[in-house]
C-alpha positions as CSV (number, residue, x, y, z in Angstrom):
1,X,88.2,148.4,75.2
2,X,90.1,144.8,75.6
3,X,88.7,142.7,77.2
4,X,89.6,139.0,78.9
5,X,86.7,136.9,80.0
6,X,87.3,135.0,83.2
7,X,88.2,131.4,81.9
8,X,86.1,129.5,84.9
9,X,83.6,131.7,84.4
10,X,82.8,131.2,80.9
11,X,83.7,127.3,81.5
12,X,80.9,127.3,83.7
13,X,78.6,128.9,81.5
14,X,79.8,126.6,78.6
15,X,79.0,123.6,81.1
16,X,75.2,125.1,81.9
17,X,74.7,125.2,78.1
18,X,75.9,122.0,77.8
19,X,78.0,123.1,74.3
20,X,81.1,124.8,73.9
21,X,80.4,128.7,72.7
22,X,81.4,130.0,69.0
23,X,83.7,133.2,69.6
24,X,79.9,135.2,68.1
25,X,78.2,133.9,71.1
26,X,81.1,135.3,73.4
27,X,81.1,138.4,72.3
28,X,77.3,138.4,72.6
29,X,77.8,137.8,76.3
30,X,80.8,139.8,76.6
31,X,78.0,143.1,75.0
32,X,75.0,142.2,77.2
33,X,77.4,142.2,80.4
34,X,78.3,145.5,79.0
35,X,75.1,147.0,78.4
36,X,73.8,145.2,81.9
37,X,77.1,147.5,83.5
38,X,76.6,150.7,82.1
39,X,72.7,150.7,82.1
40,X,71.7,154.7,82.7
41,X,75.3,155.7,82.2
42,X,75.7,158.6,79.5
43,X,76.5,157.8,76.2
44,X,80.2,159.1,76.5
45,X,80.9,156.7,79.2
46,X,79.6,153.4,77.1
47,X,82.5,151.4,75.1
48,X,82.6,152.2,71.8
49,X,83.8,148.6,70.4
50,X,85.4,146.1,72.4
51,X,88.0,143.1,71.3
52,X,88.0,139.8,73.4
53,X,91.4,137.7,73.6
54,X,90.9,133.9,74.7
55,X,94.5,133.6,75.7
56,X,95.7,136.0,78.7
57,X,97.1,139.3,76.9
58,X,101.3,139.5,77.6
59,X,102.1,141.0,81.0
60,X,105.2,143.0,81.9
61,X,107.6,141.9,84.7
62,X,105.0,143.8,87.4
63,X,101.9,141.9,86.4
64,X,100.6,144.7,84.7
65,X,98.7,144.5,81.2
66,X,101.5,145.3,78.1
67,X,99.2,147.5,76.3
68,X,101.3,149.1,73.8
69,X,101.6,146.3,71.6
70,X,97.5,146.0,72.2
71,X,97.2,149.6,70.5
72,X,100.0,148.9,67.8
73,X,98.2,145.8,66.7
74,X,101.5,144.4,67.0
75,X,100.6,140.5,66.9
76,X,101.7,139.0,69.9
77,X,101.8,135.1,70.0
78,X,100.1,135.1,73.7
79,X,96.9,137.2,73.2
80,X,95.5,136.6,69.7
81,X,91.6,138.4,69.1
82,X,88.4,136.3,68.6
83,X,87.5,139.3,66.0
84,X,87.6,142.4,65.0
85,X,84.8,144.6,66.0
86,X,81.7,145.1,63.3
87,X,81.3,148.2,61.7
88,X,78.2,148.8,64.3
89,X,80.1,148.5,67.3
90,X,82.8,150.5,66.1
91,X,80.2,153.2,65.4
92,X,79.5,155.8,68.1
93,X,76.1,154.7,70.0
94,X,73.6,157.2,70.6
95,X,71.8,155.1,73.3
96,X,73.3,151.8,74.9
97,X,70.3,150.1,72.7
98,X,72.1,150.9,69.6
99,X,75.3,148.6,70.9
């Protein structure tokens, strides 16, 4: 799964805190929003691992996500990763507790 937090969003949450957030405490939102969304859905249906992008990923000429070079892991200068996934989320969950 990629994923692109919503920029105000997350400004607004960084304002709350009063700090900016490391890219560990974003993707420790970005997994409790997940596990909050999928709560009591089967296990199949729960994201595996998940990558987070703080630029907007490249778009193609009809606003749609390019997500090709996503799956390649072509590097493309507009949408760079935070991080890879751990080994853990990578791993297939039995429950969403294990995520």
């Amino acid at each position: 799964m990629i994923i692109y937090p919503n920029a105000d969003a997350m400004k607004a949450m960084q304002a709350e805190a009063g700090k900016s957030f490391t890219d560990e405490e974003i993707r420790k939102i970005v997994r409790a929003e997940i596990q909050k969304s999928t709560a009591g859905s089967a296990v199949y249906k729960i994201p595996q691992g998940f990558e987070v992008f703080k630029e907007e990923l490249p778009k193609t000429s009809s606003s749609k996500v390019q997500a090709l070079p996503i799956r390649r892991g072509e590097e493309v200068a507009s949408a760079r990763p935070l991080a890879r996934p751990c080994a853990k989320a990578c791993s297939r969950p039995s429950s969403v507790a294990d995520m």
